[in-house]
N, C-alpha and C positions, 0 to 999 in steps of 0.2 A: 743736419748730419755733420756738417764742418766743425761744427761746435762740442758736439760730442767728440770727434777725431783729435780736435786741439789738445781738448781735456786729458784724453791719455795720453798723448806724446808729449803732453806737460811733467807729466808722472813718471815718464820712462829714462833712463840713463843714455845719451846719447854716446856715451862713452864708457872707459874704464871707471870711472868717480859714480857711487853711487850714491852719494850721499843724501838721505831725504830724497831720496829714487828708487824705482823699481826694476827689477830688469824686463819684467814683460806685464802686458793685462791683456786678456780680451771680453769684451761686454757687447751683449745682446739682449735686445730687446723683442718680446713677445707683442703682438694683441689679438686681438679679437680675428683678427681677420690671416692673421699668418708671424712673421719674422717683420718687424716694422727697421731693426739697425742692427747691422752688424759692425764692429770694431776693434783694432786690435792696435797695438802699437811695442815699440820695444824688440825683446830678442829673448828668446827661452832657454840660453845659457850665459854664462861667466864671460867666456869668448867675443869679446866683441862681433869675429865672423859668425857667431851662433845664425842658426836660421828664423826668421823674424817672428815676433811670436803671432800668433793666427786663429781666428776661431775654429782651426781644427788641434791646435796645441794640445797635447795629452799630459793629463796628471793626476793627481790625490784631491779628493777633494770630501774628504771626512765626512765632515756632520749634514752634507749636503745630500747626503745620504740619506736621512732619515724621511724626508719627506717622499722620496721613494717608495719607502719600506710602508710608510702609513700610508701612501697609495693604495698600494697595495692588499694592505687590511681591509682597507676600507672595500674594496674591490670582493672578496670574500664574504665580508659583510652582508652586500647586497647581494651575494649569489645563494644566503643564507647558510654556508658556511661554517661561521662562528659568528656570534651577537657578542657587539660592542660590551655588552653589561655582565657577559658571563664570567664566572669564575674559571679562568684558563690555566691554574696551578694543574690539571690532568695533563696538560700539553707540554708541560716542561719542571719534573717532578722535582727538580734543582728549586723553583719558586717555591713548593710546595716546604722544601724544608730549610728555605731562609730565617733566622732567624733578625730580632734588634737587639741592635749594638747600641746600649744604655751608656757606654762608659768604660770607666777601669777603675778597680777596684784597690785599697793603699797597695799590692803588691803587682799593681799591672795588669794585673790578668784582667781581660775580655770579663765586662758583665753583658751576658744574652740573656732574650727573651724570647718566648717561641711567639711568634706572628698567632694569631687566631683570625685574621681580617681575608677574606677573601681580595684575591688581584684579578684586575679587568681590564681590556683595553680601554674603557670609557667610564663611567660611573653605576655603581650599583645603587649606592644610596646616598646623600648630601656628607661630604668630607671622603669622599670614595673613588677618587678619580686616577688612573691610575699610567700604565705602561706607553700611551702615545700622549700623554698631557708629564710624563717626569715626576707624578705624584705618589707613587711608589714606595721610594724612599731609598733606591736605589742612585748610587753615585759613581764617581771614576777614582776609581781608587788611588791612583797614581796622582790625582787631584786633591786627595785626603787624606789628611794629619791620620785621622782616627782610623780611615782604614788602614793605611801604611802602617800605624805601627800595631793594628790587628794581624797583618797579616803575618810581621816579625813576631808575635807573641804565638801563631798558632804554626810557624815554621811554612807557611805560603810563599810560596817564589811567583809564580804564577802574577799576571796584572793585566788590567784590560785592553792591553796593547798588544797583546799573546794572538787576541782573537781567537780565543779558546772557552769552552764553557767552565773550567775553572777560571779564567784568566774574568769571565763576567760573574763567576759566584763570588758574593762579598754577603754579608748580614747589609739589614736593613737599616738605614739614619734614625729610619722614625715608624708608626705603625701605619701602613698604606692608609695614603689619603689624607694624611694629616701634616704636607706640608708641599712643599716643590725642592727638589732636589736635584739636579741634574748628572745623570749618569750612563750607565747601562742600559737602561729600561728599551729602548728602541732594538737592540740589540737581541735582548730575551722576546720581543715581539716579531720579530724575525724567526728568532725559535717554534716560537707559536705556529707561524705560517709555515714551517715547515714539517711541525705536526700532521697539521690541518690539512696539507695538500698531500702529504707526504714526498714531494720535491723539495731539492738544496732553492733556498730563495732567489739564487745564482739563476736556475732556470727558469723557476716563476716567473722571477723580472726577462728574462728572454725572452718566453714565450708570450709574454702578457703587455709587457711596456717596450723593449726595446726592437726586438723584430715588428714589431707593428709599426713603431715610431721610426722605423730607421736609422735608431741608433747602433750603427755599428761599433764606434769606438768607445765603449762601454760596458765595462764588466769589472770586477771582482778581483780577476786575474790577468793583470799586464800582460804577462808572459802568452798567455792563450791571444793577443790580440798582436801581431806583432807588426803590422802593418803601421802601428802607433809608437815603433821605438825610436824613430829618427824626429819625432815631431813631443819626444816628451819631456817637458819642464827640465831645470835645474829646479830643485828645493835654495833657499836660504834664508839665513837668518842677520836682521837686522844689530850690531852692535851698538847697544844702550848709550856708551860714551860716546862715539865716532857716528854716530848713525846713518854707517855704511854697511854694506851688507857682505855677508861670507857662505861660502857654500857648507852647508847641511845635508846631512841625508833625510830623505825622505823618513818619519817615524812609525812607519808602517813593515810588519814583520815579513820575512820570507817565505815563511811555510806557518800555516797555521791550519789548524781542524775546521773554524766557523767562518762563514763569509758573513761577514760583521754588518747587519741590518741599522746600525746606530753611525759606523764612521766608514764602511771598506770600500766605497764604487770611487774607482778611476775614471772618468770622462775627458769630454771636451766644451766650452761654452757651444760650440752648434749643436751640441747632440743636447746637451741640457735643457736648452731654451728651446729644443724640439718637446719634450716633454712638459716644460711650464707651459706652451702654448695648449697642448692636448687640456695638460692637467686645467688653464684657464677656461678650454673653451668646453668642458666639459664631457670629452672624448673617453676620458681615461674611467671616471665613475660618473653616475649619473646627478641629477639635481639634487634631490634626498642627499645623498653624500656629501657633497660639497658644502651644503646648508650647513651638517653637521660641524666640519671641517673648520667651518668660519664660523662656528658659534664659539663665544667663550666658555673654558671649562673650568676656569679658575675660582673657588671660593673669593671673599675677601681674605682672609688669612692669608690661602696661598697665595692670590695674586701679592701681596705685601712680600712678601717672601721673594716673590720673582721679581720683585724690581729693584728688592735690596742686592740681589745679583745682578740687576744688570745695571745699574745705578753704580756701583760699591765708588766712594771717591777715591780717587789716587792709583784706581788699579787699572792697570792697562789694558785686562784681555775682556772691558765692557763686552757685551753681550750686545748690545744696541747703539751703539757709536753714532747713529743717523738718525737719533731723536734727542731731543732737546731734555736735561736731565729732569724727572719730577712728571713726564707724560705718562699718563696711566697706560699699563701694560696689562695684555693679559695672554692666556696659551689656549689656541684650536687645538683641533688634531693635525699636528703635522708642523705648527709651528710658531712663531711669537707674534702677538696681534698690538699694536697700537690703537688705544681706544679713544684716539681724537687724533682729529684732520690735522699735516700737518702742515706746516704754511711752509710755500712751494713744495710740496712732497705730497707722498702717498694720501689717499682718503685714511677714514676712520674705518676700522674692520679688516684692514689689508692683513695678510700674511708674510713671514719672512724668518729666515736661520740663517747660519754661515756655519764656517769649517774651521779647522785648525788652523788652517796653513792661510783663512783669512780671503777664500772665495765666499760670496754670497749673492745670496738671490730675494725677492719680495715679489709679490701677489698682489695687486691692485682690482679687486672685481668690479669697484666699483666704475672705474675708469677704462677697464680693459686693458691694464698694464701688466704688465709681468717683467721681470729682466735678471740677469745674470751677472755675476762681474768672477771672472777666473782669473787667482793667481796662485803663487806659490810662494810667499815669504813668511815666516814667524819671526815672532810668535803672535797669538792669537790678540785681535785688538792693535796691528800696527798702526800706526798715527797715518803714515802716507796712506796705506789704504784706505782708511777712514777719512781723510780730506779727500780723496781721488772718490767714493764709491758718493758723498754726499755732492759733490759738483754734477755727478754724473745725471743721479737723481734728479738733481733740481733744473739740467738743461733736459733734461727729459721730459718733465712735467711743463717747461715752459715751451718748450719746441714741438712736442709728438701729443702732448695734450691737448681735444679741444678743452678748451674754458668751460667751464660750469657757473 
């Protein structure tokens, strides 16, 4: 435990100078049996008096989101519900009249093509895999040349930072299934489950994950929780030259229509790593589920696809910063798999995603591990976090693991 504590007060600014520092983290660790560490180090604002930051610290925590949301399906799934392999374009008639985006044609204009491929949450048939694996074809617009300047050419203001159902309708990259994309898709699977239950997924997850879990500080909307305003984050962003940090606003909108299944849950690492433990120990869905969850869904295609993302050299915002470049990658439902052991680190088969702002978590079944790491600095891929989250890792593995 001393060693994991080091670890982050290594990490944190003990002053004004943050240079290759962070102002706050807190990380927790799951297993089998309950909460094995909890840690936190730093301060959750600018102010040096800021109040210290804590595993109940509240913030944004984007894409940490989505394993939520796929919980959740998956949870329906088994209630028979919706089946992973159906064609769910009835549930969100938006899918239904997506088109692809081939191009531009010599005068600019959008060339489309109408979809004919049915969308699923899981696979209909081999190159078919779809809304909780990213294979879609569905991206982040705000991320993409081609959409961006689609959405200039068809007069769209609208972007997926709206948290709106225009702000997720874009055309497709490619024809489902035929490649890995990363975007929206988790977000329209949200939609889905709000078909399907007919409640905002806001509640679902209430009634379903978090009032079970006892997470109280967890929801959708800051404002509705307000017991969490004096303990939540400064956003910042690290400067490239100087790399010190400035305060930022959080990039999350004020008012919007859709509670966003892909990036919108606010938490705290205690309340999170309440849920990685359920979700480990198998509370949240039953054994069937989970199987699936940890199975790979990736073709060879697509998995080549997914690691040229998360591999890309020279670009900062890697995707997998805690594996060694060239380790075979592939995607469960709910999140990115490592398909070989890694030395001091995770088994082969674990689970794992992060967020914008550069919180992440991974899935160890086979070890009984789970664990969180919360902060709040951009942009996506910071170098400190990434040396701070792999130290973290590896006294984990060497401390809290037995040996195999």
């Amino acid at each position: 435990m001393d060693t994991l504590n080091a670890i982050l007060q290594a990490h944190v600014a003990p002053g004004a100078d943050t240079t290759d520092k962070l102002l706050g983290a807190a990380f927790v660790v799951a297993n089998n049996h309950g909460i094995a560490y909890t840690g936190a180090a730093g301060r959750i604002g600018f102010d040096a008096a800021s109040r210290p930051f804590a595993g109940d610290s509240f913030t944004w925590v984007a894409s940490l989101t989505k394993l939520v949301t796929t919980t959740c399906l998956m949870q329906l799934v088994e209630r028979g519900r919706v089946a992973l392999d159906e064609d769910v374009r009835g549930h969100a008639p938006e899918l239904a009249r997506m088109q692809i985006l081939r191009g531009f044609d010599g005068g600019d204009a959008p060339i489309l093509e109408d979809n004919v491929k049915p969308i699923t949450l899981r696979q209909v048939a081999p190159l078919e895999r779809m809304l909780l694996t990213h294979t879609v074809g569905l991206g982040y617009d705000l991320a993409d040349p081609d959409l961006v300047k689609w959405s200039a050419k068809v007069g769209r203001t609208a972007n997926n930072l709206d948290w709106s159902r225009d702000g997720f309708t874009t055309p497709l990259k490619f024809a489902p299934g035929e490649g890995w994309y990363y975007g929206t898709a988790l977000d329209w699977a949200g939609l889905v489950l709000e078909s399907v239950t007919g409640q905002s997924i806001g509640r679902y997850m209430q009634e379903h994950v978090f009032d079970p879990l006892g997470m109280a500080d967890t929801g959708f909307w800051p404002e509705r929780l307000p017991q969490t305003a004096s303990r939540t984050v400064a956003c910042s962003r690290r400067d490239a030259s100087s790399r010190a940090l400035e305060p930022v606003p959080v990039p999350t909108p004020r008012e919007h229509d859709v509670e966003s299944g892909g990036a919108g849950l606010y938490t705290t690492a205690a309340d999170y790593a309440r849920f990685l433990h359920s979700f480990l120990h198998g509370t949240l869905v039953g054994a069937a589920a989970l199987r699936d969850m940890f199975t790979p869904q990736l073709d060879a295609a697509q998995s080549a696809m997914f690691e040229l993302v998360c591999y890309r050299s020279g670009v900062q915002d890697s995707f997998a910063p805690e594996f060694p470049a060239g380790l075979a990658l592939n995607h469960g439902l709910g999140g990115a798999m490592n398909m070989e052991d890694v030395l001091g680190k995770r088994r082969k088969g674990s689970l794992m995603w992060s967020g914008m702002c550069n919180s992440r978590w991974w899935v160890d079944r086979e070890t009984g591990i789970a664990a969180v790491l919360i902060v709040t600095v951009r942009e996506h891929g910071d170098p400190v976090v990434a040396r701070l989250y792999d130290e973290l890792e590896r006294a984990v593995y060497a401390h809290l693991v037995a040996a195999k």
